[in-house]
DOMAR-835252 format. One line per field, with one value per residue: residue number from 1; residue in three letters; y, x, z of N, C-alpha, C in turn. Coordinates in Angstrom, 1 decimal, always signed. Layout:
% DOMAR-835252
num c(NUM;...)
residuo c(ALA;...)
ny c(Y;...)
nx c(X;...)
nz c(Z;...)
cay c(Y;...)
cax c(X;...)
caz c(Z;...)
cy c(Y;...)
cx c(X;...)
cz c(Z;...)
This chain:
% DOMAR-835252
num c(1;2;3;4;5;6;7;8;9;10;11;12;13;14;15;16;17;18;19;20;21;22;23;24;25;26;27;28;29;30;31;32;33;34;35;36;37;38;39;40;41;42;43;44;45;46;47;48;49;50;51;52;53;54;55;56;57;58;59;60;61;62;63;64;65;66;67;68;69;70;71;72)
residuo c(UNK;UNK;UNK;UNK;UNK;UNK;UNK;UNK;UNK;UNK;UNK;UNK;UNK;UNK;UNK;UNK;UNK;UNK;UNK;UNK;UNK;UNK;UNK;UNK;UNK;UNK;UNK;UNK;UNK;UNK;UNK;UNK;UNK;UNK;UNK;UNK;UNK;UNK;UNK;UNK;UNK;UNK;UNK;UNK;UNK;UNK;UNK;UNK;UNK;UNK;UNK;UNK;UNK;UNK;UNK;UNK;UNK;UNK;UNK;UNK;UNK;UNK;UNK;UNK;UNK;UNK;UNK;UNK;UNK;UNK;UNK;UNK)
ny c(+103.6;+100.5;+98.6;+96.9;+98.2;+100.8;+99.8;+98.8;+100.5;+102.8;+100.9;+101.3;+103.8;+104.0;+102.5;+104.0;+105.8;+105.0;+103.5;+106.0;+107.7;+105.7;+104.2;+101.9;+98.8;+98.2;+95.7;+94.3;+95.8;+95.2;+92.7;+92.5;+94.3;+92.5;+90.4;+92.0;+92.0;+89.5;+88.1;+89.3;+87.7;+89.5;+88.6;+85.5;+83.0;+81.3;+83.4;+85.6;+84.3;+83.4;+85.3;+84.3;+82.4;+83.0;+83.4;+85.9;+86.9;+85.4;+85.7;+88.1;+88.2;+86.4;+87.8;+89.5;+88.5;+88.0;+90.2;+91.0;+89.4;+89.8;+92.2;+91.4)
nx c(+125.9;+124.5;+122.1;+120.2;+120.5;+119.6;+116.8;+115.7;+115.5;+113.7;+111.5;+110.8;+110.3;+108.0;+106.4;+106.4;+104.6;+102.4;+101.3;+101.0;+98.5;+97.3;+95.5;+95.1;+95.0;+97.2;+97.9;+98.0;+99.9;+101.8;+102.2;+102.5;+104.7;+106.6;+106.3;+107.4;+110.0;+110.9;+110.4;+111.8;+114.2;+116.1;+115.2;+115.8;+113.2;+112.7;+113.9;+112.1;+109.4;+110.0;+109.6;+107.2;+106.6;+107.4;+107.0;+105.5;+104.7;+102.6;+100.8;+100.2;+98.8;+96.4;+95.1;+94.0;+92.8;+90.6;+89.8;+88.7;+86.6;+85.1;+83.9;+82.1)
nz c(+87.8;+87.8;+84.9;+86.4;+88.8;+88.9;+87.3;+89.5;+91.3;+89.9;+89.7;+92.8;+93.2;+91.8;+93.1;+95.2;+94.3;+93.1;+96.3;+97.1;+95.4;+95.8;+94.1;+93.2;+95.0;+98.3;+98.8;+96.0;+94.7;+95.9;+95.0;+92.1;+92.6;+93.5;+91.2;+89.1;+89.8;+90.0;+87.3;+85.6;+86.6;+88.4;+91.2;+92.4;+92.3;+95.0;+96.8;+96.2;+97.2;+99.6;+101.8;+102.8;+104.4;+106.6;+110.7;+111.2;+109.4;+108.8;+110.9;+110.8;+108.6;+109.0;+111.5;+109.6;+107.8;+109.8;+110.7;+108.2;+108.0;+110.6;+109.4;+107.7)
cay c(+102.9;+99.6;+98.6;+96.4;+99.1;+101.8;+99.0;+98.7;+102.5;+103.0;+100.3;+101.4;+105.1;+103.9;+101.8;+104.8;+106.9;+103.9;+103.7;+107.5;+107.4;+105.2;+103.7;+100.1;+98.2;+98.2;+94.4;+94.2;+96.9;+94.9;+91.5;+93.3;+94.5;+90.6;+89.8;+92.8;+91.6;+88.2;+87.7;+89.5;+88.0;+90.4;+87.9;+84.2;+82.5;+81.2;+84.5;+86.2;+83.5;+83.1;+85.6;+84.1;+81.5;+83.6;+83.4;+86.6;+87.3;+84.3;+85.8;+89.3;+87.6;+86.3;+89.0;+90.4;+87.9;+88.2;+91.6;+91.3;+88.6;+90.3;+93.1;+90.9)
cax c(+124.7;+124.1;+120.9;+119.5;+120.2;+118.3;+115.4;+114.7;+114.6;+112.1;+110.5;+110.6;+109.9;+106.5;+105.8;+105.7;+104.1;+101.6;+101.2;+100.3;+98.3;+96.3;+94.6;+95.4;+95.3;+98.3;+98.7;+97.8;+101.0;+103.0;+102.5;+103.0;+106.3;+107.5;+106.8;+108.2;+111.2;+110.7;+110.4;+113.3;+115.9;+116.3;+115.1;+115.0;+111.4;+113.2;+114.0;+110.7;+108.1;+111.0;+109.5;+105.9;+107.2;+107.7;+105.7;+105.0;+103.5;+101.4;+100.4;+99.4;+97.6;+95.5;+94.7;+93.8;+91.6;+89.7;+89.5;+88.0;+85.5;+84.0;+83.4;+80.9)
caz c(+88.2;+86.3;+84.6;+87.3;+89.9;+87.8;+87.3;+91.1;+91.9;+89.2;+90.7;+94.3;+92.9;+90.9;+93.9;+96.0;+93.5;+93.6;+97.2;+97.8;+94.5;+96.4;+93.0;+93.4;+96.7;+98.4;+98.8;+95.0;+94.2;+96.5;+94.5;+90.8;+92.3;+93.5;+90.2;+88.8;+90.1;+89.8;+85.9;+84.7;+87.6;+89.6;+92.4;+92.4;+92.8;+96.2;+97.2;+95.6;+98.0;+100.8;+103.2;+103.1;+105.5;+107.7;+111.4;+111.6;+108.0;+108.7;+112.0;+110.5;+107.5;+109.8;+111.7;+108.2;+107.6;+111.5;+111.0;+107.4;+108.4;+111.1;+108.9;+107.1)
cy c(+101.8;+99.8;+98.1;+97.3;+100.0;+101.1;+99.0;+99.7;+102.4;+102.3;+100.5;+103.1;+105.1;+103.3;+103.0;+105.4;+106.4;+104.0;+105.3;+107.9;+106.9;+104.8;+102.2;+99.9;+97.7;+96.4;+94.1;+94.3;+96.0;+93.6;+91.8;+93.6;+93.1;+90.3;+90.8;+92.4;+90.1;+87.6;+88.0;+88.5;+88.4;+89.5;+86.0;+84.0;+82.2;+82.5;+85.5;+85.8;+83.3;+83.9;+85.3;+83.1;+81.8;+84.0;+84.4;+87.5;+86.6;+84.5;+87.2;+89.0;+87.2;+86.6;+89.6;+89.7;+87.6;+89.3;+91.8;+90.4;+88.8;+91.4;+93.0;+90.9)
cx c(+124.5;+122.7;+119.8;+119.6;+119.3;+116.6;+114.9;+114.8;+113.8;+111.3;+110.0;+110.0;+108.2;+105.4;+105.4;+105.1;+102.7;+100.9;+100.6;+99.4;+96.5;+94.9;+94.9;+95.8;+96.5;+98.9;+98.7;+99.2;+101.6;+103.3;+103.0;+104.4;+107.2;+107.3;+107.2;+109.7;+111.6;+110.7;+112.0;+114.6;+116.7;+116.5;+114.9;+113.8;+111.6;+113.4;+112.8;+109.8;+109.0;+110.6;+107.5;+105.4;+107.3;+106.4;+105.3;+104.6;+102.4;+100.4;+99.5;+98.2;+96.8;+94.4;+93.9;+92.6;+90.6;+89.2;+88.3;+86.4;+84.3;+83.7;+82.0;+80.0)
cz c(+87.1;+86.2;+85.5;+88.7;+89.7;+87.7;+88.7;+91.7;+91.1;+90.1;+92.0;+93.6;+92.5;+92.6;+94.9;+95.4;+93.4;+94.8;+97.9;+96.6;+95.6;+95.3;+93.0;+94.9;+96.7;+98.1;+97.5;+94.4;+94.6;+95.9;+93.2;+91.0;+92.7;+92.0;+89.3;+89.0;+89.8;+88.4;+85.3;+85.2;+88.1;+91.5;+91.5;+92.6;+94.4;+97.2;+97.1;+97.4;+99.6;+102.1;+103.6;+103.8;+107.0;+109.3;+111.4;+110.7;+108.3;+110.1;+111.5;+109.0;+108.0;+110.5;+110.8;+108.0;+108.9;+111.0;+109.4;+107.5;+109.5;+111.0;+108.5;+107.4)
């Protein structure tokens, strides 16, 4: 196992440990680990922001924010 394989289990390991943990909001966790990955070069910045493009992030963020607005 190289070093950069070892670094993104930890990461996925903390991230679940994180996620059930349930001490930091999830979307929070989920940007910490993009740039988790993202600083060392693990991921390009291209590859990092590349699925935020995507119609059907932009369709459920949305949603996210309807649903949070008519909380208010």
């Amino acid at each position: 196992m190289t070093l950069p394989i070892a670094y993104v289990l930890g990461l996925f390991l903390l991230a679940l440990i994180l996620f059930a943990w349930d001490y930091l909001y999830v979307d929070i966790v989920a940007l910490l680990l993009l740039l988790a990955l993202t600083v060392p070069g693990i991921l390009t910045p291209s590859e990092a922001l590349g699925g935020f493009g995507n119609d059907t992030l932009i369709v459920l963020i949305s949603l996210f924010v309807m649903i949070v607005l008519n909380t208010l």
